[in-house]
N, C-alpha and C positions, 0 to 999 in steps of 0.2 A: 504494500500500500504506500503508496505517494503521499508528499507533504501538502497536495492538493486537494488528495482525498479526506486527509485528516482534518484539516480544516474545515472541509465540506461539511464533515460527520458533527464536528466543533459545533457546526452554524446552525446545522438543523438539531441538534441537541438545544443549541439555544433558543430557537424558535418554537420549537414544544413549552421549555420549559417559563418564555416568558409570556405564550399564548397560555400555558396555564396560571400562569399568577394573575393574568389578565381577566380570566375567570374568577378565580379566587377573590379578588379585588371589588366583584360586583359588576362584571361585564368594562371595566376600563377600558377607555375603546385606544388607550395609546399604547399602552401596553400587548392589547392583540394585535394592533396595526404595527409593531415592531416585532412580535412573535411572526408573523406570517413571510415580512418581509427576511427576517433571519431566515426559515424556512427556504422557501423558494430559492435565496442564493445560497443555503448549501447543498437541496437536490442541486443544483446546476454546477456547482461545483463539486458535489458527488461524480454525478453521470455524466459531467462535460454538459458545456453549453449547447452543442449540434444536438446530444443524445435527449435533451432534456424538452428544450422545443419541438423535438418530433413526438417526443413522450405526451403534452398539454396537447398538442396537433394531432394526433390520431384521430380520426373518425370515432372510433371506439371510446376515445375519451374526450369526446366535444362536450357530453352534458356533464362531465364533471366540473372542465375545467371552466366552462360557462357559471356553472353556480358558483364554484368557488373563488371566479374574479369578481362575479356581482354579490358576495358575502362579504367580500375584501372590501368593495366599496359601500357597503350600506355600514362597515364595522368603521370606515374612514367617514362620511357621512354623520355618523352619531347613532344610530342605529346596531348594537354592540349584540343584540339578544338575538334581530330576525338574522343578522349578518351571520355571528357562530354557528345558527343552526343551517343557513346554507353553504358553508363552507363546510361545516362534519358531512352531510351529504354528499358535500362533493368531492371529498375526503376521500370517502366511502367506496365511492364511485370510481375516481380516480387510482387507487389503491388496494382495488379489492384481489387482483392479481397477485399480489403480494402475500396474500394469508396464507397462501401452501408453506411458502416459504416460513412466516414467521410461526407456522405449528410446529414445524422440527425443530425450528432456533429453542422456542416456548418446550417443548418434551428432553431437551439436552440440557437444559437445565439443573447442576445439581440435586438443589431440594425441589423448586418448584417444580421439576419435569416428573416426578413423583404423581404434582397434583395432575398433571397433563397427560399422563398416561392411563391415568384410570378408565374404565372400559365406555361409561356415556361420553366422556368430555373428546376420546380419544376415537371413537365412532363418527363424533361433529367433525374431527380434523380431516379423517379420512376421508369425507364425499368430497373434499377440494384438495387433495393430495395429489392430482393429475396431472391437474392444468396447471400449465406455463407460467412463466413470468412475463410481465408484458413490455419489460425492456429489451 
C-alpha cells in the first residue's frame, strides 16, 4: 500500500468519523458538510481519481450518486435531517456491492467474527457472498 493510499484510508476514516459527530451534535450541518467532503476525497484518493469518477458514473450507480449529491446539498443548504437521510440511501445504494466483501472482513475478526459466524447472522452473509465488487 502507497503513501496515497494511506492517506486516502486517513480521509475517509475522517469523514465517517466527523459525519458522525455531526450526528451526534444534533444534525450540525458543518460538521456533516466536512465529514462528507473528507469522505469523497479519500475514496478518490483511495481508488484514484479516473477509478472513482467512473465508480459515481456508472449507470448502475446514477440513483445513488444522485441522492447523495442532493443530500450533500440540502445538508449545505441547512436542511441536516432530510439531507442525512438521503445521503444513507445513497450510501446504500452506492455501496451495496461492497457487503460480500465486508462479511469476510466482519467473520475474520478475532472476537467479533465469533458473533459473525453464528448460523442466522452467517446465513444473511451468505445470499451476497457471490456477487462482485463493483470496482
Amino acid at each position: 500500500m502507497n503513501d496515497r493510499k494511506k492517506i486516502g484510508l486517513g480521509l475517509t476514516g475522517f469523514g465517517v468519523f466527523f459525519s458522525f459527530l455531526g450526528i451526534m451534535f444534533f444534525f450540525d450541518k458543518g460538521l456533516i458538510a466536512m465529514g462528507n467532503i473528507l469522505f469523497f476525497s479519500g475514496v478518490a484518493l483511495t481508488i484514484g481519481l479516473k477509478s472513482s469518477l467512473q465508480f459515481f458514473s456508472k449507470r448502475s450507480n446514477f440513483k445513488g450518486t444522485i441522492s447523495f449529491g442532493v443530500g450533500f446539498l440540502l445538508v449545505i443548504i441547512g436542511w441536516p435531517i432530510l439531507g442525512m437521510i438521503l445521503e444513507a440511501y445513497g450510501f446504500v445504494v452506492l455501496f451495496s456491492g461492497f457487503w460480500p466483501t465486508l462479511a469476510v472482513f466482519l467473520q475474520k475478526i478475532p472476537i467479533l467474527g465469533w458473533i459473525f459466524q453464528q448460523p442466522y447472522i452467517r446465513s444473511f452473509f451468505d445470499r451476497y457472498r457471490g456477487k462482485r465488487v463493483p470496482v
